[in-house]
GUBAFI-955454 format. One record per atom (N, C-alpha, C, O): x, y, z; residue in three letters; atom name. Coordinates in steps of 0.2 Angstrom, whole numbers, plus 5000, padded with zeros to 4 digits. Layout:
# GUBAFI-955454
u,v,w,residu,atome
X,Y,Z,ALA,CA
...
//
This chain:
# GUBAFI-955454
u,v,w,residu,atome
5039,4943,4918,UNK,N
5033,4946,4921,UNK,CA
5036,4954,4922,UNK,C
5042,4954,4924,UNK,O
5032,4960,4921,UNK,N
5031,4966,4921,UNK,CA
5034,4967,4930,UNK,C
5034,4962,4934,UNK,O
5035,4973,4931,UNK,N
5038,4976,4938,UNK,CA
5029,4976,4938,UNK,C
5027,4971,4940,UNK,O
5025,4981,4935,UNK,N
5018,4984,4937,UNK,CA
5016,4976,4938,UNK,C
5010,4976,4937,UNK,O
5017,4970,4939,UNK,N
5012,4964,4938,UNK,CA
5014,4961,4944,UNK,C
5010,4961,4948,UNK,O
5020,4960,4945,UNK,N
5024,4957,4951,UNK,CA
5023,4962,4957,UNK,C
5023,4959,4963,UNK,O
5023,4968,4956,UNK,N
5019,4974,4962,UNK,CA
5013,4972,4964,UNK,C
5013,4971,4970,UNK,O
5007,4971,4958,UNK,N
5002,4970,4958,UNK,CA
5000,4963,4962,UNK,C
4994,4961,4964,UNK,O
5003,4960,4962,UNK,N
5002,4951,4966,UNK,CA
5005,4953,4972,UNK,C
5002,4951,4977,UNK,O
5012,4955,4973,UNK,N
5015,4957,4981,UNK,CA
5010,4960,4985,UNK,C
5009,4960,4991,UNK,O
5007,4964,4980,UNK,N
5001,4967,4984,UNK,CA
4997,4964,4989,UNK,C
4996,4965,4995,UNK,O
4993,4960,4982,UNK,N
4986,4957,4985,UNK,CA
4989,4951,4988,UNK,C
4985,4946,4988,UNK,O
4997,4950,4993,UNK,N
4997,4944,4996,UNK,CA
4999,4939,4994,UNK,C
4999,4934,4998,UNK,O
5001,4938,4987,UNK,N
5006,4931,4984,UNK,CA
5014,4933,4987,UNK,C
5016,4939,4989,UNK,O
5016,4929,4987,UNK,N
5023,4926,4990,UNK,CA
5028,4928,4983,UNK,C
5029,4924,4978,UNK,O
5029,4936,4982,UNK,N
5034,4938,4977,UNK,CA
5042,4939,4977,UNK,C
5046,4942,4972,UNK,O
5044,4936,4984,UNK,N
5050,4939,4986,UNK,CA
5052,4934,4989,UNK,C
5058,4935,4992,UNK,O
5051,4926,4989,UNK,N
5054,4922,4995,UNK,CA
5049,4921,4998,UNK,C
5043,4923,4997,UNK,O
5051,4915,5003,UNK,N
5046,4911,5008,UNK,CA
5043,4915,5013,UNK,C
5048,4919,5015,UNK,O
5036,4917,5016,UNK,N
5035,4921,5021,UNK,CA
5037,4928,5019,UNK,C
5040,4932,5024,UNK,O
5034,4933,5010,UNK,N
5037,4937,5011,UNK,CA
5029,4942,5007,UNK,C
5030,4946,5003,UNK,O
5023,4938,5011,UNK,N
5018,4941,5008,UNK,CA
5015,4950,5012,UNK,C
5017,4952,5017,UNK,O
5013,4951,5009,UNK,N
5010,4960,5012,UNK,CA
5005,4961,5011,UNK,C
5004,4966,5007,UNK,O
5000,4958,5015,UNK,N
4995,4958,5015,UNK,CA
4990,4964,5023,UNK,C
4991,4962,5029,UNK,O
4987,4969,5021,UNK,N
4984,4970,5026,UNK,CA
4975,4972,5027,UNK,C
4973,4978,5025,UNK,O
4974,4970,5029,UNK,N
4967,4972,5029,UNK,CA
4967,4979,5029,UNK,C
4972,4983,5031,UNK,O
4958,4981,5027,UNK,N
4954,4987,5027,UNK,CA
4958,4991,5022,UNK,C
4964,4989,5019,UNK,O
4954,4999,5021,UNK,N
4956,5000,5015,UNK,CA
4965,5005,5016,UNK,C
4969,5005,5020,UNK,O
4965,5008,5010,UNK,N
4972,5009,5008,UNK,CA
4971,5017,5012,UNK,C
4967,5021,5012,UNK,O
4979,5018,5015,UNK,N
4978,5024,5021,UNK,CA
4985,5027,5017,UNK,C
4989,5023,5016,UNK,O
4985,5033,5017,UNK,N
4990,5040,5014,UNK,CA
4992,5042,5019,UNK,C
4987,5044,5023,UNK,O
4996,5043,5021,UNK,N
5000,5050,5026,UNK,CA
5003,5053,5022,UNK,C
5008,5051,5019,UNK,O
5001,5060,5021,UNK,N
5003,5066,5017,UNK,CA
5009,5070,5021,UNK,C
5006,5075,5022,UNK,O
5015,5070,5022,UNK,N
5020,5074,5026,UNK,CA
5018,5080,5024,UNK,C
5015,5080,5018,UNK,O
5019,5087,5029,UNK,N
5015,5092,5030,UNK,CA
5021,5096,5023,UNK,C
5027,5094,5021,UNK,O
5017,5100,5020,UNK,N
5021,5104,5013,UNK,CA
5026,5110,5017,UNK,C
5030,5112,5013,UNK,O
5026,5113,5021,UNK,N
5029,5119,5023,UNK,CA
5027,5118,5031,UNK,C
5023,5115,5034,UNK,O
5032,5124,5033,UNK,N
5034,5126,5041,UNK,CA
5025,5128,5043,UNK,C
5022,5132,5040,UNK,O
5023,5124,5048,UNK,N
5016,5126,5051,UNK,CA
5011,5124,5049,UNK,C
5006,5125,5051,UNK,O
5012,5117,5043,UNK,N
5006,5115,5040,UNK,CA
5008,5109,5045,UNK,C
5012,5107,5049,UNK,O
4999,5105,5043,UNK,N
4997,5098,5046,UNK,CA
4997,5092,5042,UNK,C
4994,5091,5037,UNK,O
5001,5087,5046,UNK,N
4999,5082,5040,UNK,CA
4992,5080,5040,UNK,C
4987,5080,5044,UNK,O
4993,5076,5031,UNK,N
4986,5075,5030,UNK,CA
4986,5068,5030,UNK,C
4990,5063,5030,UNK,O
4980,5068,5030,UNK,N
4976,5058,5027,UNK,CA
4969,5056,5024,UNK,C
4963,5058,5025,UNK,O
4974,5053,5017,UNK,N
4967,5049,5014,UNK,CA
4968,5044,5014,UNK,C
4973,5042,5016,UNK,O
4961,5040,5013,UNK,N
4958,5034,5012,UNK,CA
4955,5032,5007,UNK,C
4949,5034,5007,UNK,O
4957,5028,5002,UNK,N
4954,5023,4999,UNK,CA
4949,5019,4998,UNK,C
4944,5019,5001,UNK,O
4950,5015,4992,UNK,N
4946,5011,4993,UNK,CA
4947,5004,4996,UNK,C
4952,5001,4997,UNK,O
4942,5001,4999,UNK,N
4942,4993,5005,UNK,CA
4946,4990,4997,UNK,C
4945,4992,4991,UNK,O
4951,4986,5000,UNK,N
4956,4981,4995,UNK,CA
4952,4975,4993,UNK,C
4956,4971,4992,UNK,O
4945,4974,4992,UNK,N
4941,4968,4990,UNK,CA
4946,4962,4991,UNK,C
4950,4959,4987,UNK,O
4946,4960,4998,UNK,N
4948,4955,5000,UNK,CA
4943,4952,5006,UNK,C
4944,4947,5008,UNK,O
//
């Protein structure tokens, strides 16, 4: 199995790591951006809903 395959299933919540080691969270995918330079704001995007 690919790393990109074995990512892609930890994702969506299969047991890729051991017993009880799924990552599943609902609503869509959330970004925090750490601010680039002295004075700026962090930022936030949002995704798309993870069709679950």
């Amino acid at each position: 199995m690919t790393f990109a395959e074995w990512l892609y299933r930890y994702l969506f919540g299969e047991e890729m790591a051991g017993w009880d080691s799924a990552a599943v969270y609902p609503g869509p995918v959330w970004l925090e951006y750490p601010p680039a330079g002295p004075g700026q704001h962090t930022r936030e995007a949002y995704g798309p809903e993870r069709g679950m």
